[in-house]
Backbone as numpy.savetxt, mean C-alpha at the origin, in Angstrom:
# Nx Ny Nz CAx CAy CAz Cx Cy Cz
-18.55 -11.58 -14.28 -19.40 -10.39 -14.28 -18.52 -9.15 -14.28
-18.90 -8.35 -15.03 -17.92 -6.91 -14.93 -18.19 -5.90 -14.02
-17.08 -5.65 -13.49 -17.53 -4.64 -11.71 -18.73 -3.84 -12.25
-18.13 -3.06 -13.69 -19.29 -1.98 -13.78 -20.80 -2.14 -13.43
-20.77 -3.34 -13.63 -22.80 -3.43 -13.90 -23.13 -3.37 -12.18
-21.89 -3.41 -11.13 -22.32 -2.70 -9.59 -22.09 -1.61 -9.23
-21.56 -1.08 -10.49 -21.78 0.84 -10.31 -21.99 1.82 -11.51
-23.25 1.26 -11.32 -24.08 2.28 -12.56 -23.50 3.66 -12.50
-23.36 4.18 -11.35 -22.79 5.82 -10.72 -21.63 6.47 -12.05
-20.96 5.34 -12.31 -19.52 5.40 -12.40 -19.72 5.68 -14.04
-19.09 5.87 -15.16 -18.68 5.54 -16.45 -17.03 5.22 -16.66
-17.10 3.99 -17.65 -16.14 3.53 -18.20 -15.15 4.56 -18.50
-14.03 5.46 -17.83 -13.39 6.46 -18.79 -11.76 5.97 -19.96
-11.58 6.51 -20.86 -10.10 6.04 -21.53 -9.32 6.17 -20.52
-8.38 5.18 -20.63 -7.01 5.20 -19.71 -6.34 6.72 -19.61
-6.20 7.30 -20.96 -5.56 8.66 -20.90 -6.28 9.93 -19.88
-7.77 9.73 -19.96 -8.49 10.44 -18.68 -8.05 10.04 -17.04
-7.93 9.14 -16.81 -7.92 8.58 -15.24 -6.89 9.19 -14.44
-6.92 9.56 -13.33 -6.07 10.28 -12.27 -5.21 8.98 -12.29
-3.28 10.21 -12.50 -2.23 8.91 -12.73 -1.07 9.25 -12.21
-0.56 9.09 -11.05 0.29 9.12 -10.12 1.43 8.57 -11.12
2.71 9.58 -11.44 3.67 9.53 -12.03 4.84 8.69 -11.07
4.36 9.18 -9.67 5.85 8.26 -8.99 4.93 6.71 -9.61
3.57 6.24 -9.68 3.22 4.96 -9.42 3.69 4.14 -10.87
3.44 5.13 -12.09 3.95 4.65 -13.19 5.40 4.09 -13.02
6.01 4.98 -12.32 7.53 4.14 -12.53 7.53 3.25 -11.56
7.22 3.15 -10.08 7.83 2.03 -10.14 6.64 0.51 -9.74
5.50 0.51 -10.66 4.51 -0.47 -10.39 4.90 -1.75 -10.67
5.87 -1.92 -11.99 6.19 -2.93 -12.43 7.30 -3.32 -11.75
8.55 -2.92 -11.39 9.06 -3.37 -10.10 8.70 -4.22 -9.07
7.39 -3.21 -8.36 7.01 -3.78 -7.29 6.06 -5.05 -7.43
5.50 -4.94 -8.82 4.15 -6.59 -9.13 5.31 -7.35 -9.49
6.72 -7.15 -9.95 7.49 -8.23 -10.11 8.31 -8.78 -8.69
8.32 -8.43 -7.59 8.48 -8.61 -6.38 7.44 -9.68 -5.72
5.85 -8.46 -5.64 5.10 -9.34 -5.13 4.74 -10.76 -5.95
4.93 -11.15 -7.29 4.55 -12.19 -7.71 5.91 -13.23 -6.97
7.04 -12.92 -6.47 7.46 -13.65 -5.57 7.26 -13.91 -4.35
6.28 -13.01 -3.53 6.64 -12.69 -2.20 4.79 -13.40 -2.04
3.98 -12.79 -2.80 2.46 -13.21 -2.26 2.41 -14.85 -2.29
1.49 -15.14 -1.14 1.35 -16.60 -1.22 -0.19 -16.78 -2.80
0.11 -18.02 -2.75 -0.91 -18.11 -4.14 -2.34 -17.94 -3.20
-3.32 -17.22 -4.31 -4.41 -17.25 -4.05 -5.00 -16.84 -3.15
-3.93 -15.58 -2.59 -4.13 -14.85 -1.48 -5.42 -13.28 -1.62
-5.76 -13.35 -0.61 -6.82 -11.81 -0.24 -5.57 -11.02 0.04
-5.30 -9.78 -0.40 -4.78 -8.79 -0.14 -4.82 -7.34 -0.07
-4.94 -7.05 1.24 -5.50 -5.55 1.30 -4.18 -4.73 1.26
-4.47 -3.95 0.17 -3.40 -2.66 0.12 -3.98 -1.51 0.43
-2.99 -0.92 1.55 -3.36 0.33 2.57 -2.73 1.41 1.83
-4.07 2.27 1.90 -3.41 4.08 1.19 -3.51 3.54 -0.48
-4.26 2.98 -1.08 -4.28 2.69 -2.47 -4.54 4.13 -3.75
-4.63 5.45 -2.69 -4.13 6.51 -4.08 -5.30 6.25 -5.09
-4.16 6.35 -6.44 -5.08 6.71 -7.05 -6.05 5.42 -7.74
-5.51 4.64 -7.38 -5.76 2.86 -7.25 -5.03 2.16 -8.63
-4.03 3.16 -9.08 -2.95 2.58 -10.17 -2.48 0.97 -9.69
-2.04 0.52 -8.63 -1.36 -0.42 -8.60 -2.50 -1.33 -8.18
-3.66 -1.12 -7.89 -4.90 -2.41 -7.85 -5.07 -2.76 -8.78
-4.59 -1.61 -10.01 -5.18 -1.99 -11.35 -4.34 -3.07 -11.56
-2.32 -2.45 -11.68 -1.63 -3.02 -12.65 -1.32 -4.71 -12.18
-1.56 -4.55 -10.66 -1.44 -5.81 -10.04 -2.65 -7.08 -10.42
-3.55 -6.52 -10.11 -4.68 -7.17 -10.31 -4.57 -8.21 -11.19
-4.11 -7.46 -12.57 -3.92 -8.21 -14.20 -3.16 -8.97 -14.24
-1.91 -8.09 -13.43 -0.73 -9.34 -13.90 -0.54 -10.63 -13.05
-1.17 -9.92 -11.89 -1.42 -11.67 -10.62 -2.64 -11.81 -10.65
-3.36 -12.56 -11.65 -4.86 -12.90 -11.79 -5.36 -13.85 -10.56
-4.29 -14.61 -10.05 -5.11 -15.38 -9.11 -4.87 -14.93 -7.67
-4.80 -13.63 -7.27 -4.77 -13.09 -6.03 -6.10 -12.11 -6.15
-6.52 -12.08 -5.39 -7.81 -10.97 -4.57 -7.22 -9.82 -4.10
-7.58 -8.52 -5.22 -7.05 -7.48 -4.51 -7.95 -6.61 -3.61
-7.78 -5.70 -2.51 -8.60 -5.30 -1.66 -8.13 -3.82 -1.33
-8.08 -3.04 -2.31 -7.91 -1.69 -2.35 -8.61 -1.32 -0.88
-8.12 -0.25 -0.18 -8.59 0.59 0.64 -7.97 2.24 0.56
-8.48 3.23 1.01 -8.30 4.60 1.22 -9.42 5.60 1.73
-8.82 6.66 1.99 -9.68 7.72 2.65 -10.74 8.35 1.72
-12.54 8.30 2.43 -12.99 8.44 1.37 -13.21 9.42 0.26
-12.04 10.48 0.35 -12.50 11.51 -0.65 -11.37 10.90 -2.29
-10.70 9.75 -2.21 -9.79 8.62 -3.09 -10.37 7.44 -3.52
-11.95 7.49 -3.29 -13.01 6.58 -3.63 -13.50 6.71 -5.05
-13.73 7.90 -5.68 -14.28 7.93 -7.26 -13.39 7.78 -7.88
-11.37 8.00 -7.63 -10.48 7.24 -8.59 -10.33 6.16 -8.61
-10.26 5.45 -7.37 -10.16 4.22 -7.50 -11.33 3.25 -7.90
-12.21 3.79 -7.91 -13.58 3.08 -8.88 -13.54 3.60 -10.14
-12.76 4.39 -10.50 -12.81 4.77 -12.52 -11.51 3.64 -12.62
-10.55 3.34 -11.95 -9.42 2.53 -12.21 -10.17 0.72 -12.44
-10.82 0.75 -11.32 -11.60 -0.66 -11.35 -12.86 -0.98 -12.34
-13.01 -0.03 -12.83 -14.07 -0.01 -13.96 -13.37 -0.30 -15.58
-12.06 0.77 -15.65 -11.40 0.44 -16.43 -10.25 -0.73 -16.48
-10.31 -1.23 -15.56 -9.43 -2.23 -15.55 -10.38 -3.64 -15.64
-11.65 -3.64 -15.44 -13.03 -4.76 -15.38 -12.92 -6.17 -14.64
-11.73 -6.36 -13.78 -11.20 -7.35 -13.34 -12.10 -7.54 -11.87
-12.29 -9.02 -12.12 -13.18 -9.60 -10.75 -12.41 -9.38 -9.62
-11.27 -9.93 -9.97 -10.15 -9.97 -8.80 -9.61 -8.22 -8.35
-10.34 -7.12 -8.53 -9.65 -5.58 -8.14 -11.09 -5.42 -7.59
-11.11 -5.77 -6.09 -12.76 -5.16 -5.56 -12.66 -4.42 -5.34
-14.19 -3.65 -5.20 -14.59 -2.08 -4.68 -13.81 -1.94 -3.50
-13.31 -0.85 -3.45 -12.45 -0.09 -2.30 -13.23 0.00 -0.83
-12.68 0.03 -0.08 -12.97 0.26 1.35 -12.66 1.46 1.76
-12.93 2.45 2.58 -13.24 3.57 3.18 -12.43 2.97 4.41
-11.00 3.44 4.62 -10.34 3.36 5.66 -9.28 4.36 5.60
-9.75 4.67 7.08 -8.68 5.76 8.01 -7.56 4.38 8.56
-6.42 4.58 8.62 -5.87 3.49 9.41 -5.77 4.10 11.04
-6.30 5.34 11.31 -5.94 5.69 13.11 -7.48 5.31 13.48
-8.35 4.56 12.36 -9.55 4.24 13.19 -9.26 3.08 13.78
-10.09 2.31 14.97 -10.43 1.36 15.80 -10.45 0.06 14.98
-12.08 0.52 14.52 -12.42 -0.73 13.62 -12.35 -0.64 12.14
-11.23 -1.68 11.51 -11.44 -1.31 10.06 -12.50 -2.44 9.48
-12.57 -2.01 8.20 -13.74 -2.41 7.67 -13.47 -4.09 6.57
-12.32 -4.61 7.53 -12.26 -5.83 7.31 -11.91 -6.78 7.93
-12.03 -8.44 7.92 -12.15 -9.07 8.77 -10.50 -9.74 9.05
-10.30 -10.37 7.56 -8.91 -11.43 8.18 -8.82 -11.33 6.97
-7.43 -11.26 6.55 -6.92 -10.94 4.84 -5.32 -12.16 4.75
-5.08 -12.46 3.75 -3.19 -13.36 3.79 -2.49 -12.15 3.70
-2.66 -11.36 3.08 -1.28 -10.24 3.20 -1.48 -9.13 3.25
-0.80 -7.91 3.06 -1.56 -6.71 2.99 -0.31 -5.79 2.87
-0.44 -4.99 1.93 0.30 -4.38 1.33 0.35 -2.58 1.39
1.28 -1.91 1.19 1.22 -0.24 1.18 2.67 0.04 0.45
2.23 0.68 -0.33 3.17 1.68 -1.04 3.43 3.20 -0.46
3.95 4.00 -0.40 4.30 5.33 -0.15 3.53 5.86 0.63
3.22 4.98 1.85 2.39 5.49 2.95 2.87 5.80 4.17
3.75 5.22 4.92 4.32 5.55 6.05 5.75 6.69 6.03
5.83 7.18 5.16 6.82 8.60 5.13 6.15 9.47 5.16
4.45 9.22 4.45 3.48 10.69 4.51 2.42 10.71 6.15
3.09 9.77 6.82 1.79 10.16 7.81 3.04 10.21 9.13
2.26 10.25 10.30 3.13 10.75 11.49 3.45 9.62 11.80
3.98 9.49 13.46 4.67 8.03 13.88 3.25 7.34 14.60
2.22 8.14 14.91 1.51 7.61 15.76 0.53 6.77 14.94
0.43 7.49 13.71 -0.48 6.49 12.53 0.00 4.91 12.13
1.60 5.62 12.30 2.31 4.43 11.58 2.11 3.29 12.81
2.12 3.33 13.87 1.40 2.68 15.17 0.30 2.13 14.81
-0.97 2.94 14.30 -2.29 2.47 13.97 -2.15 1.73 13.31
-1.45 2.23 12.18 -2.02 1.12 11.46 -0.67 -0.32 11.58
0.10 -0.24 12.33 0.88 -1.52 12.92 -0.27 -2.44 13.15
-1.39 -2.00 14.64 -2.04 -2.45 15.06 -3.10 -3.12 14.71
-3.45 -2.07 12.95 -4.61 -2.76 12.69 -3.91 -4.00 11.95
-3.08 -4.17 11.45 -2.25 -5.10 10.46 -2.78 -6.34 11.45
-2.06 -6.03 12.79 -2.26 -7.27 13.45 -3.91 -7.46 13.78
-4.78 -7.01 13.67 -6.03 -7.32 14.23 -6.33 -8.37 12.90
-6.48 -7.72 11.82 -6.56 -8.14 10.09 -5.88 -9.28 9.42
-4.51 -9.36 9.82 -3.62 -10.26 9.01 -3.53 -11.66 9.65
-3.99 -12.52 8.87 -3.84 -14.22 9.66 -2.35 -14.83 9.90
-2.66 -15.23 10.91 -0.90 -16.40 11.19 -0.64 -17.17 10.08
0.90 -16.47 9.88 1.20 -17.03 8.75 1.60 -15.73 7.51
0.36 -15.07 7.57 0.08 -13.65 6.80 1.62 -12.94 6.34
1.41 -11.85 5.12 2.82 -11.15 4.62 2.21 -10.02 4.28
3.26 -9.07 5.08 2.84 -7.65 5.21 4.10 -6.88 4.17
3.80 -6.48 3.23 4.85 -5.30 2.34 4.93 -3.87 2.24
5.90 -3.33 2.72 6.01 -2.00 3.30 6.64 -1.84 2.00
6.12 -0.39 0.94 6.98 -0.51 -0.37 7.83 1.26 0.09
8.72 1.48 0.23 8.99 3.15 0.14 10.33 3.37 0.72
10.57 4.72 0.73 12.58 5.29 1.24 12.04 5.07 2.88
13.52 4.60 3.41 13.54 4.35 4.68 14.96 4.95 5.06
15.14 5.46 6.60 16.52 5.61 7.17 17.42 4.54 7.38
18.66 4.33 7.80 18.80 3.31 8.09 19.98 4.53 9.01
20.29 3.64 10.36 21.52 4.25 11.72 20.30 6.21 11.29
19.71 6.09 11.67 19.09 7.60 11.18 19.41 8.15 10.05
20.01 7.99 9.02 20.95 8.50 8.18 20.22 8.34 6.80
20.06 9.43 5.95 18.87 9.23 4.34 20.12 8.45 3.71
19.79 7.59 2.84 20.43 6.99 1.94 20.62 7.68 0.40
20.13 8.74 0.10 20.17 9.46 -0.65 20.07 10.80 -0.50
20.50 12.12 -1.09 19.96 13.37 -1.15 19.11 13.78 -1.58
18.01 12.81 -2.48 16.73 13.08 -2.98 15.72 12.53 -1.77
16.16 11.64 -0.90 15.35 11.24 -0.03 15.37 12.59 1.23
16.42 13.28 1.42 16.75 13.99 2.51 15.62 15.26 1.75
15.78 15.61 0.29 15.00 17.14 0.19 13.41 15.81 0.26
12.94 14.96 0.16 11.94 14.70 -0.11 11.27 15.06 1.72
11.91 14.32 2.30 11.90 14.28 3.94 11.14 15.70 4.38
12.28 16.87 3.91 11.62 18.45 4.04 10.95 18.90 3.74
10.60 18.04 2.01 9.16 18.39 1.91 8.11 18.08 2.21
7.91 16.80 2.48 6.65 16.35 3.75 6.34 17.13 5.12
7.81 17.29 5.52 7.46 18.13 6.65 7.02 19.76 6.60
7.55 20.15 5.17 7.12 21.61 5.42 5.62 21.60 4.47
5.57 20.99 3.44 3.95 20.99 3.06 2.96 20.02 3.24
3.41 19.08 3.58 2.08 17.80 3.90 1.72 17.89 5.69
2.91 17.48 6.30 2.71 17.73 7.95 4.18 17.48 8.53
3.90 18.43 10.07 5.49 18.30 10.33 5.86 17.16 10.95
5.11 16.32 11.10 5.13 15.07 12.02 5.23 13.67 10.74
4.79 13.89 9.43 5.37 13.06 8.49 7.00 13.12 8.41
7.44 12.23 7.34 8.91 12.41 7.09 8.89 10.71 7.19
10.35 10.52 6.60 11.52 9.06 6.44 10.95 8.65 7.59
10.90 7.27 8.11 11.40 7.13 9.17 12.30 6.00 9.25
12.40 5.67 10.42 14.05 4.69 10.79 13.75 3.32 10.28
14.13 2.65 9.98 13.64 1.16 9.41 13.48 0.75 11.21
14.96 0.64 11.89 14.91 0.03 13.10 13.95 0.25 13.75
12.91 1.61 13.93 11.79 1.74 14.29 10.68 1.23 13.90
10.35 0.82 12.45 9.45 0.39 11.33 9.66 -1.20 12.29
10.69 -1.96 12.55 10.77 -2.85 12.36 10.26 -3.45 14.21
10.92 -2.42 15.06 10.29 -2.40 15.97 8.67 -2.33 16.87
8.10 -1.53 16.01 7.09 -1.26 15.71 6.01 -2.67 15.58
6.33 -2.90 14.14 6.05 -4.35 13.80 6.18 -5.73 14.56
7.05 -5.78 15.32 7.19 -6.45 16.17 6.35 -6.81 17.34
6.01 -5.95 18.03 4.98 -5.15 19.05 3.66 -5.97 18.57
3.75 -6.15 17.25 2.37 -6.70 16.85 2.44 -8.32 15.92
3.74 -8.88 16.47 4.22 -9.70 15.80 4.24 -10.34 14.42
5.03 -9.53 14.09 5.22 -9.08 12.62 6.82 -9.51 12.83
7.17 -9.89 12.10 8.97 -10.08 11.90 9.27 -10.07 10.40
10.34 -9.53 10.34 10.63 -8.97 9.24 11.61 -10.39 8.81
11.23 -10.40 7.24 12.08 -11.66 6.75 12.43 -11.19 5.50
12.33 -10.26 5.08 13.50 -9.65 3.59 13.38 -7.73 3.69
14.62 -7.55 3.18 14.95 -6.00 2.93 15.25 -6.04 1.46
14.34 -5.81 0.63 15.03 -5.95 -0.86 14.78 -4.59 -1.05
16.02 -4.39 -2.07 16.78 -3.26 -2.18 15.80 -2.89 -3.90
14.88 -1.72 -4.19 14.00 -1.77 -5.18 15.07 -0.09 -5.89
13.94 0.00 -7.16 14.87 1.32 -7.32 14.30 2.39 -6.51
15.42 3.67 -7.57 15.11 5.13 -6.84 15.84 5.16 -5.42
16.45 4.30 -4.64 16.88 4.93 -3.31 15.12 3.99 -2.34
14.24 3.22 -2.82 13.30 2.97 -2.18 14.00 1.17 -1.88
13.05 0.96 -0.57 12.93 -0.69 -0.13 11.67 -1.11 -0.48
11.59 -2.58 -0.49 10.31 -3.24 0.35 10.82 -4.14 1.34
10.07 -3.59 1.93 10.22 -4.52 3.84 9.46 -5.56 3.64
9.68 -6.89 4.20 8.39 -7.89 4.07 8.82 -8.46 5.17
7.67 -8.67 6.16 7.29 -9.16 7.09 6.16 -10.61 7.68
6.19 -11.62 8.19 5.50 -12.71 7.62 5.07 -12.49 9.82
3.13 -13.12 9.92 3.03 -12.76 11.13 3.07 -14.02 11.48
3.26 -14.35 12.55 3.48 -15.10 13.62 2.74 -15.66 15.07
């Protein structure tokens, strides 16, 4: 069945119309060539902060037998339903309406769960939340992928990461910014999460992957 015929609301638009995140163009294919190693087969996977829902799309297609589970804040709800309309795939469901500093999210038990360029744009206390919700959500066993620039001994690994750092803090919020992997990893822990690869992606970016326990 094609998503569209469950959202009459919506129209089919050309690819060249659709809201298109230029960092996501570069590095989507990277990262679906990662996760087609890292996801277990036939997994539910909720990706946190899904934007403009570019990578529900590109993933979706190229790992047909995983369940993708877009989520974001709801004013990132009518792109990511023109992406899932144009992309017509069973496997890219309707998005979820999630804050990650809320309580209860709006899902039950998922195998993995995924975020791209989310924890450098929000503060430390979110990055907490949503630690926590990972663990309420993710089943034993479960794989969590952190995709984005990280510190490592406090220190940017690049000078594009250091002006990027300043700019979160002086126009998005001053409490965003890099943060420490050793903290990321600590963090995770707390909610038993253990980290089992640091692969080194482009641009100066990681993915962290973490398997729960």
């Amino acid at each position: 069945m094609n998503p569209a015929d469950h959202l009459p609301e919506f129209q089919v638009a050309p690819e060249a119309e659709l809201p298109v995140s230029q960092a996501c163009l570069r590095n989507q294919q990277p990262i679906a060539e990662a996760l087609e190693d890292i996801l277990p087969p036939q997994s539910v996977v909720l990706e946190i902060g899904s934007g403009t829902g570019q990578h529900a799309a590109y993933v979706s297609q190229r790992i047909p037998e995983i369940t993708w589970q877009p989520s974001e804040l709801a004013e990132r709800m009518a792109s990511i339903n023109a992406w899932r309309l144009r992309s017509g795939r069973d496997n890219f469901l309707p998005p979820l309406v999630l804050d990650v500093a809320q309580d209860l999210w709006p899902v039950k038990q998922v195998d993995a769960v995924f975020s791209a360029n989310v924890i450098h744009f929000v503060s430390w206390p979110k990055v907490r939340a949503m630690m926590a919700g990972i663990g309420r959500v993710l089943r034993v066993g479960g794989v969590v992928c952190f995709y984005g620039p990280f510190n490592y001994d406090r220190q940017f690994t690049s000078e594009g990461n250091r002006n990027l750092d300043q700019w979160l803090k002086h126009d998005i919020d001053p409490e965003a910014g890099i943060k420490d992997v050793e903290q990321v990893i600590l963090a995770a822990r707390r909610e038993r999460l253990r980290l089992t690869e640091d692969r080194e992606m482009p641009a100066n970016n990681r993915l962290l992957v973490f398997h729960r326990y």
